[in-house]
VEXDREN-2710 file (C-alpha; in Angstrom, 1 decimal):
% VEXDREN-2710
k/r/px/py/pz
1/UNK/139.9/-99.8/-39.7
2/UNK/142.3/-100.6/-42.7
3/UNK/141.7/-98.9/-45.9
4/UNK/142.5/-100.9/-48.7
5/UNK/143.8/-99.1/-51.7
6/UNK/142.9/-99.8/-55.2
7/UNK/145.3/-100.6/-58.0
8/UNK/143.8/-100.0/-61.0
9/UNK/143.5/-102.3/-63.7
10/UNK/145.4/-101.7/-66.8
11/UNK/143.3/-100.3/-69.6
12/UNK/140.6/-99.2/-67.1
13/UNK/139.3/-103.2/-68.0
14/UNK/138.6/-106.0/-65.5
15/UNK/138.1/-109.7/-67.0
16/UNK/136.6/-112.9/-65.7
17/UNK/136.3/-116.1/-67.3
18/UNK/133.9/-119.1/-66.4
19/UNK/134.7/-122.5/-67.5
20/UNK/131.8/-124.6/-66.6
21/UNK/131.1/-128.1/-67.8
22/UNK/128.1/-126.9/-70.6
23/UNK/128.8/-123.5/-71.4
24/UNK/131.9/-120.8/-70.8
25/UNK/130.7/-117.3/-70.2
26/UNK/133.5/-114.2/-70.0
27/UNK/132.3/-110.8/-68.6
28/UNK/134.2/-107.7/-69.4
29/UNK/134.0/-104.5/-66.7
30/UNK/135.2/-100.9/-66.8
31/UNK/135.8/-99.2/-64.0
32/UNK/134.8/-95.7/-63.6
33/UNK/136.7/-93.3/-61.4
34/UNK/134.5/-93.8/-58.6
35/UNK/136.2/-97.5/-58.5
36/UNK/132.8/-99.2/-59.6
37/UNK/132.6/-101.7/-62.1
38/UNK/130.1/-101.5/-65.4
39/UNK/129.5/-103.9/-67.3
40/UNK/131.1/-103.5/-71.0
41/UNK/130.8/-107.1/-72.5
42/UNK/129.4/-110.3/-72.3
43/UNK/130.1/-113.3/-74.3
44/UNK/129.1/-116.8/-74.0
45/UNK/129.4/-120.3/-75.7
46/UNK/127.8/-123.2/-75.1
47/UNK/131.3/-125.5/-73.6
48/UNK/133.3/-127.8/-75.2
49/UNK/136.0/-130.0/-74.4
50/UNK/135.4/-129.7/-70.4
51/UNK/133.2/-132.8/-68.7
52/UNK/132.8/-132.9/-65.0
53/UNK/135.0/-129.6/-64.1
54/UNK/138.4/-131.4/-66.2
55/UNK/139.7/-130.5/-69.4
56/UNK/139.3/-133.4/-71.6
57/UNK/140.0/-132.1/-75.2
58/UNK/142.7/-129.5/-74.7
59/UNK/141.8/-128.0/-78.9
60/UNK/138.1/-127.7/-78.2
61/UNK/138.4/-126.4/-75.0
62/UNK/141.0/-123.6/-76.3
63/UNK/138.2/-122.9/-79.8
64/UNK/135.2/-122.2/-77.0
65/UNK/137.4/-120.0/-74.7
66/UNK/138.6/-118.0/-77.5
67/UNK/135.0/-117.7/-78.7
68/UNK/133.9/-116.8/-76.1
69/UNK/136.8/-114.0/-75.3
70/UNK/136.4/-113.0/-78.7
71/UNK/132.8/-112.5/-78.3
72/UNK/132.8/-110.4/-75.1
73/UNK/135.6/-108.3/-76.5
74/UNK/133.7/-107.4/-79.8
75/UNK/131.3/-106.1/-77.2
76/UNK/133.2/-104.1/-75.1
77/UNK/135.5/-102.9/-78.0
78/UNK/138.4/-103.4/-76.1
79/UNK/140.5/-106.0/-76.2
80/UNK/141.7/-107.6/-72.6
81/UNK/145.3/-108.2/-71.0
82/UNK/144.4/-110.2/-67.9
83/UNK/141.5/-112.3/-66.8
84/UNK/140.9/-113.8/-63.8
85/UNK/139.5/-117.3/-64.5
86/UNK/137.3/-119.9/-62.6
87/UNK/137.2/-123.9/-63.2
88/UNK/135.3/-125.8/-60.7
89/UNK/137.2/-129.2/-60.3
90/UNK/135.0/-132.3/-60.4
91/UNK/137.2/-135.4/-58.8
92/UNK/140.0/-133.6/-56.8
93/UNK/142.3/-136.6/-56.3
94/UNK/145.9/-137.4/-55.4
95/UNK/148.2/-140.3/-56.0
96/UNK/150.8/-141.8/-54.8
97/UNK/154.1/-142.8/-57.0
98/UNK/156.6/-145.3/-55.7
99/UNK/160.5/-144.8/-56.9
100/UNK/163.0/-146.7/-56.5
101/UNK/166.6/-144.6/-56.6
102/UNK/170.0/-146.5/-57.1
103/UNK/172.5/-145.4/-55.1
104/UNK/175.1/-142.8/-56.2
105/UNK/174.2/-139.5/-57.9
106/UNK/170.5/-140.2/-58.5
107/UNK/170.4/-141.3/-55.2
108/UNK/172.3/-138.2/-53.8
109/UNK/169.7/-135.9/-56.1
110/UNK/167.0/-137.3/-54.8
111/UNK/168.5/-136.9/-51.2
112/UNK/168.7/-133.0/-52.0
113/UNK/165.0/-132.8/-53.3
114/UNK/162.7/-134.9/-51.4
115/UNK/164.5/-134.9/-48.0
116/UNK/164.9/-139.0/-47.9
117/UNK/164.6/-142.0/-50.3
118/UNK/164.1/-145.5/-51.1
119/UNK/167.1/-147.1/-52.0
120/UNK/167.1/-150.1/-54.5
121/UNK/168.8/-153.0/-52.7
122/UNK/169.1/-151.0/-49.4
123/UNK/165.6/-149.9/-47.9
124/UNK/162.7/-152.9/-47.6
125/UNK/159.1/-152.1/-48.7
126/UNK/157.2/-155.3/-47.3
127/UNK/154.0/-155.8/-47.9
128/UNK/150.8/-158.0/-46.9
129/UNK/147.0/-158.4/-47.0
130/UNK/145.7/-159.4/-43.6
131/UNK/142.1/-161.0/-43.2
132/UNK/139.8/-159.8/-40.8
133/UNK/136.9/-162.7/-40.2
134/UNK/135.7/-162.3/-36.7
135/UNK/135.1/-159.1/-34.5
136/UNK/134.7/-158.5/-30.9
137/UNK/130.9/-157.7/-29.5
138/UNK/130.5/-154.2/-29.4
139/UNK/128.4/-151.5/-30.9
140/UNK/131.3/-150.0/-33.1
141/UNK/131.6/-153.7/-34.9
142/UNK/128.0/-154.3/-35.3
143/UNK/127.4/-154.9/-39.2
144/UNK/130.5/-154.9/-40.1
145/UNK/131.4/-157.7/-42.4
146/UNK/134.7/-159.6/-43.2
147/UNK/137.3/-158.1/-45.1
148/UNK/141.0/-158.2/-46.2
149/UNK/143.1/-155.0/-47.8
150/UNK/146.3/-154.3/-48.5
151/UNK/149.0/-153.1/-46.3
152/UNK/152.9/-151.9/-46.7
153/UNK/155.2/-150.0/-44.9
154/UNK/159.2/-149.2/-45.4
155/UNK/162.0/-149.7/-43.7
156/UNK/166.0/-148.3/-43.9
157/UNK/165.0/-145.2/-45.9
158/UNK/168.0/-142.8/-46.4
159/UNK/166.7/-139.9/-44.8
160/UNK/168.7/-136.4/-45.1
161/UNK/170.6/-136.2/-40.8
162/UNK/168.5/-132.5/-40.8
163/UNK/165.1/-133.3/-41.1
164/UNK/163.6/-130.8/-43.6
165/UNK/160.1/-131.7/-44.9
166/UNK/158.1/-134.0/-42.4
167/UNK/156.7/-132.1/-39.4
168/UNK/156.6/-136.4/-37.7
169/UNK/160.3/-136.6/-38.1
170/UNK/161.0/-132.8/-36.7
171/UNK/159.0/-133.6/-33.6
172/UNK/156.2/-131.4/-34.5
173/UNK/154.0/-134.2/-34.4
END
């Protein structure tokens, strides 16, 4: 069995911090010698600024979290160094950005960075929207209706000669 050792928190004080979507809460502990945490502060406001897990109004936000800090500290009367702080995420999302990179040293950069490139007048990006009308009998197909989307691929990327970053173009895949 591993024994885990425990570093102690500076000041004796451990923090954490709540940002929820209607109110912010921050709980300040102490820990005793034994290593167990008691409860020293509590503050709470009710949230601004935050709708669906995303900060939307950066100043309101900041007033409610300080509040809220402020509050827990008063409490405790101690005043905190580190927190450890939880925001659930609503809408996790990504996105993709297309660039084009002329050739020469912002080509070259870009090279170094990323691993490969589109390069204006050099690489193709073609792209199309194929119509599906009719589907073969079968039970995979059944209810599915007609549709068309969008489709593009690329062609004569520069591409660094040691592949670096794709685990397709290092045969890993």
């Amino acid at each position: 069995m591993i024994k885990k050792t425990r570093v102690a928190p500076r000041n004796g004080l451990i923090a954490a911090l709540d940002i929820g979507t209607s109110k912010m809460c921050c709980f300040i502990a102490r820990v005793a010698e034994d290593g167990r945490p008691s409860i020293a502060g509590i503050g709470h406001q009710i949230s601004r600024g935050v709708r669906n897990g995303a900060i939307i109004d950066m100043e309101q936000a900041e007033l409610a979290l300080r509040t809220t800090v402020h509050a827990a500290e008063q409490m405790a009367g101690d005043t905190i160094q580190e927190v450890v702080i939880n925001l659930s995420g609503g809408y996790p999302a990504s996105q993709t950005v297309g660039v084009e990179v002329p050739a020469g040293e912002a080509g070259a950069a870009m090279h170094r960075w990323t691993g490969g490139y589109y390069e204006t007048n050099y690489s193709v990006n073609p792209m199309w929207k194929p119509a599906f009308e009719t589907f073969p009998t079968h039970p995979i197909t059944r209810g599915v209706k007609p549709f068309a989307t969008y489709d593009e691929w690329y062609f004569n990327m520069r591409w660094t000669p040691e592949p670096r970053h794709s685990a397709s173009r290092s045969g890993l895949v």
